[in-house]
N, C-alpha and C positions, 0 to 999 in steps of 0.2 A: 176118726183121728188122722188117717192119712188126708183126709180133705184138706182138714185145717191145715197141714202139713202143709200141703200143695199152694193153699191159698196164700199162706205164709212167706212162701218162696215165690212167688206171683206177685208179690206184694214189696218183698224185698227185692225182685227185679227192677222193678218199676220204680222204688225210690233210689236205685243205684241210676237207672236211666234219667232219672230226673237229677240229681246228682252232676253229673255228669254235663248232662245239659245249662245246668245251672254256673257249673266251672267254666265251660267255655264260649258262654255268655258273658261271664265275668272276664275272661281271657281278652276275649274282645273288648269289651267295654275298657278294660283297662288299657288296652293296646290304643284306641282310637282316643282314649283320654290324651294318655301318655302324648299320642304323636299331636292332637290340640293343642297340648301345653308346651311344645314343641317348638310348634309355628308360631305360636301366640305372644307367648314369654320369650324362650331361649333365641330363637331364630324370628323373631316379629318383626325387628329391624330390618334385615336382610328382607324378608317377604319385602315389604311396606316398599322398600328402598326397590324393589324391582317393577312393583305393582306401580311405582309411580315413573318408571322408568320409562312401560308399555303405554303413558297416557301423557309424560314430558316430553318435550324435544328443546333441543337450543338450536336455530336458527342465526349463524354465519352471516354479518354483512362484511365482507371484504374489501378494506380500501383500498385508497390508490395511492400507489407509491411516485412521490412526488420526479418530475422529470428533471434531467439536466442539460442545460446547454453552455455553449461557450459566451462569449463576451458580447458577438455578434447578431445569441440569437439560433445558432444552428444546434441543431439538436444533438445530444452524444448520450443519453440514455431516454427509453420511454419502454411503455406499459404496450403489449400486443395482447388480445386475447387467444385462448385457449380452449380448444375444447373436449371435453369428459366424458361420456356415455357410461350412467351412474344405472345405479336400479336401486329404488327404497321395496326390502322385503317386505312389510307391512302392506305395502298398496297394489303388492301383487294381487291376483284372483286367490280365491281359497283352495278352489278348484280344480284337484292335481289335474284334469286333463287339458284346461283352459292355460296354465303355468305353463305347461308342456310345451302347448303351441306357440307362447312366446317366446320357451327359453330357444326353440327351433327357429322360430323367423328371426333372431335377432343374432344367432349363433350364425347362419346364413349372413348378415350382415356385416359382421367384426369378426369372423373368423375363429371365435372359441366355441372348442366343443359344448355340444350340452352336460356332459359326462365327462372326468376325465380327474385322476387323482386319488388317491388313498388318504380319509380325515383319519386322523390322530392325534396324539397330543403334541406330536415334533411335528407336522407338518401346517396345524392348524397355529401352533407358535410362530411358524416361520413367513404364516400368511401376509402379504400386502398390497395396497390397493394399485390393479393394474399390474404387478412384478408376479403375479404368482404363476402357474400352470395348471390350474382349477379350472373345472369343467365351471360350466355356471350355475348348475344345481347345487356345486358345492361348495361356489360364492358364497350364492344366496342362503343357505345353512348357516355356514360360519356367520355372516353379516344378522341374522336372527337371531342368533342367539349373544351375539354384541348388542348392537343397538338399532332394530328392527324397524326404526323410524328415521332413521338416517339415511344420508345417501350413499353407497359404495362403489368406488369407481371400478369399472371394468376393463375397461380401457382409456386409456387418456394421451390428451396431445393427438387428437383425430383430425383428419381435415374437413374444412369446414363443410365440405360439400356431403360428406358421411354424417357429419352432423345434424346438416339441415334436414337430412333425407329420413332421422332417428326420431324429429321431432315431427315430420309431416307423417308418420305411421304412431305418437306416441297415444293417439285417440282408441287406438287397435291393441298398442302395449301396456295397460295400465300397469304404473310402478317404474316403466326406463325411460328415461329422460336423459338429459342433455344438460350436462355443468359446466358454464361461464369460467373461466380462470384468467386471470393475467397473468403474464411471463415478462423480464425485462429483455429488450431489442437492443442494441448498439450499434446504431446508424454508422459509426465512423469508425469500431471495431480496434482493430490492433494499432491502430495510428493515436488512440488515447488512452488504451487501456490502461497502462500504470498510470494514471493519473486517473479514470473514474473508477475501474475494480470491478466486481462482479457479487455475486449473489449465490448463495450457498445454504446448506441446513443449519436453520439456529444450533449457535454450539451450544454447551452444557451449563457452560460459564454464565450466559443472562437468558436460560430456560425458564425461572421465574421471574424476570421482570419482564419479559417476553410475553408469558401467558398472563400477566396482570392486565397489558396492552391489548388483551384478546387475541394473539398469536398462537397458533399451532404446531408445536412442535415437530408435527411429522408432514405440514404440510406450505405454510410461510416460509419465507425466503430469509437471509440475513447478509449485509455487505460485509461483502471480502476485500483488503485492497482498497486503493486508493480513496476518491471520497464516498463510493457506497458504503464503506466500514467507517469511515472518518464522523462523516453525515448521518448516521445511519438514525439516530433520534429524531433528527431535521425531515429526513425522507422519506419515512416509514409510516409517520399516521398512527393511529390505532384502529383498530377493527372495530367493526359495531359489534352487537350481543342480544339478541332476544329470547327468551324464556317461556315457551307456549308450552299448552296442553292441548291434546289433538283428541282427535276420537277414533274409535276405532277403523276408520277408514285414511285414520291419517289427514282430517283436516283440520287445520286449527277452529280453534276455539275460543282462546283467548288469551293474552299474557299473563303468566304467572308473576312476573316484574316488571320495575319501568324499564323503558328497553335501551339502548344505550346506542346511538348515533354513530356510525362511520364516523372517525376526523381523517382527512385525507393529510398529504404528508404534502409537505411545503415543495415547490420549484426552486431548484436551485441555477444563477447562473454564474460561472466561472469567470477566471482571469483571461482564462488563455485563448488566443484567437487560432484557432483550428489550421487556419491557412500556414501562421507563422509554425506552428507545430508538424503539419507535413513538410515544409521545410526544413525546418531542422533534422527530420528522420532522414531522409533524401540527404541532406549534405553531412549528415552523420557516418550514413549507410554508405556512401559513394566513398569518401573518404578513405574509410575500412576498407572496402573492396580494393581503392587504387594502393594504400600500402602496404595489401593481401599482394596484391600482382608485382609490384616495383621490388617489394623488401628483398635485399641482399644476406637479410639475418641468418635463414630460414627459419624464423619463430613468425607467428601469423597470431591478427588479433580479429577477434568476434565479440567483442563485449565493448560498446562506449554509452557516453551519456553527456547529454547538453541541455542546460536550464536558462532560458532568459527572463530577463527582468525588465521594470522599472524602478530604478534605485531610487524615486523618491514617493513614492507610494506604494512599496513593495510586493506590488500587483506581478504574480509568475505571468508570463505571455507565452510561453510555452514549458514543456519538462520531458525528455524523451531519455528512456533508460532500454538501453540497445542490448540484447533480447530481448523480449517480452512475454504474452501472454495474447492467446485471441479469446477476448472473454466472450463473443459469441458462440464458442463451442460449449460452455458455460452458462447458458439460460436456463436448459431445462435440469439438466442433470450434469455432474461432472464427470467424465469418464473414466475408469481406471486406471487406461492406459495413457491417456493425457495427461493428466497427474501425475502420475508417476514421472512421466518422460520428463515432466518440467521439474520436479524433486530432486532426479537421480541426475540435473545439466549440471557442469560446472560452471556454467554461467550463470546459474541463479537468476531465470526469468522469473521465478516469481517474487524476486525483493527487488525494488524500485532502488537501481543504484546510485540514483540524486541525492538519497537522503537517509538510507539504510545499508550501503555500505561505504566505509572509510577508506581510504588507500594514502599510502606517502605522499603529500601533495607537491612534494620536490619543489623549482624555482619560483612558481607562485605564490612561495608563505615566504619569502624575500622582502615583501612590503611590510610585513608586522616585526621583521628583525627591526630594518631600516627608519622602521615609525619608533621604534622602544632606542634605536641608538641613536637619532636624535632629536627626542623628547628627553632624553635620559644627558643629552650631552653629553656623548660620550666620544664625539666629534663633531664637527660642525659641516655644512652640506658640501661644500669648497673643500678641505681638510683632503686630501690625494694619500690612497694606499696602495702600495706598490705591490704590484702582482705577477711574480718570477713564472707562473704556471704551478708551481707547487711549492708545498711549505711540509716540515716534519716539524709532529710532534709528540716528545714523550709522553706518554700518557699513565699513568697508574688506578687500578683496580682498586687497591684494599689497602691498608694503614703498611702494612709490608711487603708490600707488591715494588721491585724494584722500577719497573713500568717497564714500557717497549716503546720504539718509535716508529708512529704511522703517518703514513705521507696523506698529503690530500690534495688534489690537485683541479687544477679549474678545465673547463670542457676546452678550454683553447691552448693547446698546450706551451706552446709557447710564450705564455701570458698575455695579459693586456696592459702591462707597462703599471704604469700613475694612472691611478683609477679616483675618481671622486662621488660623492652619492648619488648622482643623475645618473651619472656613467654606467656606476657600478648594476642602478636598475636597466637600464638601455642593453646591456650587453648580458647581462646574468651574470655579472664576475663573480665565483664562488669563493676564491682568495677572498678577496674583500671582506663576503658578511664570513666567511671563517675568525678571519682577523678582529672584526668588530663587535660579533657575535662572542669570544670564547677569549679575547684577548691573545696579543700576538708579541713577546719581546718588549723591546723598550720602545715599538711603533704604537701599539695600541695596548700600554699596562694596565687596564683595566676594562675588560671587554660589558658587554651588556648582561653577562651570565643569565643562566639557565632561570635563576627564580624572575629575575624583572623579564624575560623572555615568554615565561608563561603568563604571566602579568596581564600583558599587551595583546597575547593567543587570545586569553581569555576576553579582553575586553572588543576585540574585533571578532568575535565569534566563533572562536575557535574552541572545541571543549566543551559546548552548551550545545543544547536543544534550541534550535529555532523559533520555534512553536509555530510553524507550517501546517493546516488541517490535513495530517499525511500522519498515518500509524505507524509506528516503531523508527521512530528518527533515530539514528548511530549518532553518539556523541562524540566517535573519534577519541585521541585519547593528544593531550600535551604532558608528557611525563615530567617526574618533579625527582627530585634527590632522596626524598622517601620512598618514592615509587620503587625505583629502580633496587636501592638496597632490600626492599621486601620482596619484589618478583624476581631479582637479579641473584642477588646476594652479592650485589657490587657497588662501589662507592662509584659516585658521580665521576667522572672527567673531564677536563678542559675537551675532551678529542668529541667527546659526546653534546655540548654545545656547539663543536661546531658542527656536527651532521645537523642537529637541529636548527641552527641558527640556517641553514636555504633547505629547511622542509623534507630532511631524510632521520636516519634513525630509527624512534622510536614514535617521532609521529606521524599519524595518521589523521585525516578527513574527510568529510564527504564534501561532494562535487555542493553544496548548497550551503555548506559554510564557507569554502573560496567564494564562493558565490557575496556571502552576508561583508566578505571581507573587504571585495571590491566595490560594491554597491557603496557602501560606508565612507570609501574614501572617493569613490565618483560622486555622491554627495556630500561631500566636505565635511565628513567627518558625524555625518547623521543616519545612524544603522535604521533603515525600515524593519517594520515586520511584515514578513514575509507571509504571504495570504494568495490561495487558489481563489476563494467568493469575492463576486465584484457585488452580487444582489440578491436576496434573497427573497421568494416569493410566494405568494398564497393561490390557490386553484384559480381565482378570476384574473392572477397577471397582477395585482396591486401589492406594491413594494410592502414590506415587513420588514426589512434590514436593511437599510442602505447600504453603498460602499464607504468606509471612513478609513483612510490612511492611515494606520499607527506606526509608532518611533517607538522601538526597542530601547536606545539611547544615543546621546550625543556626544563623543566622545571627545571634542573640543569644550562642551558644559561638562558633563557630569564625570564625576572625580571616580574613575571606575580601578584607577592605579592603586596597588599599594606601595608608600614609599619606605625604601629600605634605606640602611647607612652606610658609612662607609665600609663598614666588617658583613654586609649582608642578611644582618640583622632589622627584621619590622618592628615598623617605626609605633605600626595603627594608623595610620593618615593614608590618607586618598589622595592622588591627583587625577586630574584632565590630559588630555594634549595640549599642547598649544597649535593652533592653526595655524601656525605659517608648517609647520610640522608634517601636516594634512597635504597640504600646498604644494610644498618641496619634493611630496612623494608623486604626485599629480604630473610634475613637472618631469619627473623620471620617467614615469607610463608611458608618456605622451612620446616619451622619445623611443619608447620600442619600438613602436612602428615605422621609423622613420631609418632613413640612409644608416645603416653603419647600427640595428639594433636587431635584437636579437628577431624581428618580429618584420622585419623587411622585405623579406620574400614573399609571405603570405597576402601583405597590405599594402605591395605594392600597386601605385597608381590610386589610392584611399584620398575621396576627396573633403571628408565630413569628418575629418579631425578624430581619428579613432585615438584609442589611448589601449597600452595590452600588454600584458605578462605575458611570456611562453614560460613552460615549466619542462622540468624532465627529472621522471622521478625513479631510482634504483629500489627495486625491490627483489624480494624471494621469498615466495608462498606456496602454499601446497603446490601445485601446480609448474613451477618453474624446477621446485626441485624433483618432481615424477619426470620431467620433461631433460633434465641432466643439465640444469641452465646455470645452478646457481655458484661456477665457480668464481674463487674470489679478485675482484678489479674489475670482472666480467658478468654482472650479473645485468639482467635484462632492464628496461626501463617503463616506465607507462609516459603516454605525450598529454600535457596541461598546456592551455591557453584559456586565459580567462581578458574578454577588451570590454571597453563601451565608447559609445559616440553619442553626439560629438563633445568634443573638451570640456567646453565651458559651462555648458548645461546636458549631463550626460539626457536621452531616454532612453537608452537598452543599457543593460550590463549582459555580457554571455561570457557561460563558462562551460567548457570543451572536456569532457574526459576522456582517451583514448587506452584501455587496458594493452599493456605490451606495444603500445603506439610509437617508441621508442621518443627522439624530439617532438615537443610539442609543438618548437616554428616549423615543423616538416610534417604534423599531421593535424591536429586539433587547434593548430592558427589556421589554415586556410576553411576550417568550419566555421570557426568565430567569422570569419570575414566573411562568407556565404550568408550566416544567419542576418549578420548589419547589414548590410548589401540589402537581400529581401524585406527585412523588416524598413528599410526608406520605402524599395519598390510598391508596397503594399499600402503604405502613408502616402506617397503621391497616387496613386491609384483612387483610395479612398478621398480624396481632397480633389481629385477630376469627377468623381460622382456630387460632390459638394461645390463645385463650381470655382474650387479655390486653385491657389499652384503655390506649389511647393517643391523645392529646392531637392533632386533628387540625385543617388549615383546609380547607374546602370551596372546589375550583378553581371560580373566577370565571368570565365571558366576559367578561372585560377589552377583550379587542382587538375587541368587535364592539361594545361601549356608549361605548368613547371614539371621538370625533373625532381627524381628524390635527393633530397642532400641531409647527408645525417652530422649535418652542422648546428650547434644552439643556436 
């Protein structure tokens, strides 16, 4: 009895142990189902998606970013290479003590430890190629467990000779190599910057049409400024693209796609002829300096700007905006502390002030009065206004505003007598376009007013976009009687035409629409469009663009006016100028330069028939009022000069800004006259290499034999 007992329990051991054994067979079995159906189903993707990762690569062709040069030929942007010392983790040895001795001999040559760094989730986030502080083992970790077939830079921007020395040991290194880069150069550096720009991190803004063109976000270039940003479709190219599968030792194999060809990015070359361009910086710069030293003010200016042309093909020959920018600090990386400094300037080197900033253009917007009073008939050229040196007038604000009376007065206090329209341009008389401009008593009962004022701004370029291949043009502003009651909350004035009517107030321009204005009337009446490209080019040097002259419009043809009635009310009808109109104003120009004009001093001894506005323009801006400038009769000035030569058939048009310059015949007329000057010297120059002669003037030193005279 007890046997069977025993046997029983013997028995029942055994099928508990088996039991048992049975459950945790089953345990497993399920557990190793489970994690199957795992990888298989839930997470198959992700495997599949990794599995084909360890055996894909894409393969980088990098184009070429197309070069620029001036008009002549000389280069002002190109492609340098660059060198990398990368390491692909996959083609290392497998063999930790083989790894070892490369990570040693190569840590010996580039100076990073073998070791060095703590991986975690915040420091492996913060990892990038070349910036990090990682030893190289812990590169090469993080780079494995990215993308284990690619290249990872470890240092970059190496000199060449480091280079050549990584690839004549890489037979001993397998897996570190040596990566090719291109950087852009700027042969001619801060003498064109604001005009070609520079190169920076693709922004966010065209991060997908960027990587559709095979671009890199973290590691392609994108133009900043002038025409790298402008051009930047034109001179970029697209990148090629290849799709392999490799083997395990990292050789290819074979394309998984068809592969997709480098297009390189076009040559471009420019208007401007470099030489005329250091010229102009030099009699910009000099300028500044002497009315830094002379000025009795003590206000001092550091900020000008000077554009020339050709007014019938509206070809720029030069454009210099005084600060600037060295974009070759700017190749590889942009500094913090460079940035910054140009951020936090009040001079705003990094806005190109030809065409992105506006200022009061004072006595130079005199011709667009003079052109609307008489096309408008509102006197005739001969017709004499009498000019005491100052005039009052009432002036009223708002429907119940008793008004107040404000004087205005012209720069020559004494007046200039019987003034007629030649005159009134020759001298700058400000009585005059007061009078003609706003109306004056029973001499001039019906002035040109404010709406047909804006009229004629607008039709000579005032108020519009140029459309110059130059990013963020300022379109300045010509205020209107709407304007002012919604930003004002004040009605118009007679007193407020006449600031406007010679270029103060409430308008503003930049240095490239006085520019569009004169061009326009040194070619009779015919506005170019204004254009940096003379030619554009393919990698072998054969044209793809030509240069083609365009006409914005002709304002003796096309009916750009609108005509109002006698109550100031539009009509809907357009007119033109009339040419003799164009003519009459041409006839005044001509006379600033000459005996007894406002432009005399600067142009004297001129023997190629210059033709020139001086301006002088009152303002008050941040800066004048930090500085305690802006009290009232006394507020500071900027100096405008805008000429061209000769008469009859202009080729240059130049136009001068001088910020806080005070008179413009006392500062940015003797630039205008350096820049005409050089610009013949450099035509007969060029026509003695051509076997030809040509009719020339010898540049002066103007600005160093006269005195300062703060006379208009």
């Amino acid at each position: 009895m007890m046997q069977d007992n025993f046997k029983n329990e013997k028995l029942d051991l055994k099928n508990r142990r088996l039991l048992i054994a049975y459950v945790v067979m089953a345990v497993i079995i399920i557990f190793y189902v489970t994690r199957l159906f795992e990888i298989q189903i839930l997470d198959g993707e992700a495997y599949l998606a990794s599995a084909d990762e360890n055996r894909i690569t894409v393969v980088r062709d990098q184009t070429k970013r197309g070069v620029i040069y001036d008009r002549n030929g000389v280069v002002l942007a190109k492609n340098i290479p660059t060198y990398d010392i990368v390491i692909v983790p996959a083609e290392l040895p497998e063999d930790e003590g083989d790894r070892q001795r490369i990570f040693r001999t190569l840590s010996g040559l580039v100076d990073i430890p073998v070791n060095n760094g703590e991986l975690n989730d915040d420091t492996v986030r913060l990892y990038g190629e070349c910036t990090s502080d990682f030893g190289l083992t812990q590169i090469v970790y993080i780079a494995s467990s990215l993308s284990p077939y690619s290249e990872t830079g470890i240092l970059c921007d190496v000199p060449e000779e480091l280079a050549r020395r990584i690839k004549e040991l890489s037979a001993t290194m397998p897996g570190v190599g040596v990566r090719v880069n291109s950087i852009r150069e700027y042969p001619t550096g801060y003498s064109t910057s604001e005009i070609v720009g520079f190169l920076g991190p693709i922004p966010e803004y065209v991060a997908d049409e960027m990587e559709e063109r095979g671009f890199l976000l973290n590691k392609d270039r994108f133009g900043y400024g002038g025409v790298e940003s402008s051009l930047q479709d034109l001179l970029s190219g697209k990148n090629g693209r290849r799709v392999v599968e490799v083997d395990v030792a990292g050789l290819e194999m074979r394309d998984l796609e068809p592969p997709k060809a480098a297009v390189p990015g076009y040559n471009v070359k420019l208007t401007i002829d470099v030489r005329l361009q250091n010229v102009m910086r030099a009699a910009l710069l000099d300028t500044m300096d002497f009315y830094n030293r002379v000025s009795l003010s003590g206000t001092l200016t550091h900020d000008g700007a000077a554009v020339a042309m050709d007014p019938y093909t509206g070809e720029i020959l030069g454009l210099v905006s005084e600060p600037t920018f060295e974009n070759n600090r700017m190749t590889r990386y942009i500094p913090a502390y460079y940035y910054e400094q140009l951020s936090l300037s009040q001079s705003k080197p990094l806005l190109n002030h030809i065409t992105q900033v506006a200022q009061p253009p004072g006595s130079v917007f005199k011709i667009v009065t003079g052109i609307g009073v008489m096309n408008e008939h509102v006197l005739d050229p001969e017709d004499q206004i009498f000019d005491p040196g100052s005039i009052r007038m009432q002036n009223s604000y708002s429907p119940n505003d008793p008004g107040s009376v404000q004087e205005y007065v012209c720069h020559l206090k004494t007046g200039h007598g019987y003034v007629d329209y030649r005159s009134a341009l020759a001298w700058s008389c400000n009585i005059y376009f007061n009078k003609v401009g706003g109306g004056y008593e029973d001499e001039v009962p019906v002035g040109l007013g404010i709406d047909r004022l804006g009229q004629y701004a607008h039709a000579l370029g005032y108020g519009e976009r140029t459309g110059i291949e130059l990013t963020g043009e300022e379109t300045g502003m010509i205020p209107t009687r709407t304007w002012k009651r919604v930003n004002m909350g004040e009605s118009w004035a007679t007193g407020d035409t006449y600031l406007a009517s010679m270029g103060q107030g409430y308008i503003t321009a930049s240095p490239l629409q006085v520019m569009m204005s004169f061009a326009t009337v040194a070619a009779y009446g015919v506005m170019p469009r204004p254009t940096l490209i003379r030619e554009v080019l393919d990698e072998r040097g054969n044209t793809v663009l030509p240069f083609t002259p365009r006409m914005l419009w002709d304002i003796t043809k096309d009916p750009k006016i609108m005509e109002y009635d006698k109550d100031g009310v539009e009509l809907g009808t357009y007119k033109a100028v009339e040419p003799w109109v164009v003519e009459v104003t041409r006839e005044g120009l001509r006379r600033v330069p000459q005996p007894g004009g406002t432009g005399e001093a600067p142009f004297e001894g001129d023997i190629y028939e210059s033709s020139a506005k001086t301006g002088t323009a009152e303002y008050c801006d941040d800066i004048a009022r930090e500085k305690g400038l802006c009290d009232f009769g006394k507020w500071p000035a900027h100096g405008w000069t805008a000429g061209y030569a000769p008469y009859e058939k202009p080729e240059i048009v130049v136009v001068v800004f001088i910020y806080n310059g005070k008179e413009g015949s006392s500062t940015a007329g003797y630039t205008v006259r350096r820049i005409i000057d050089n610009f013949f010297l450099m035509k007969e120059m060029d026509a003695e290499k051509n076997g030809e002669i040509v009719r020339f003037a010898a540049p002066p030193d103007a600005l160093e034999e006269t005195t300062y005279d703060e006379s208009e």
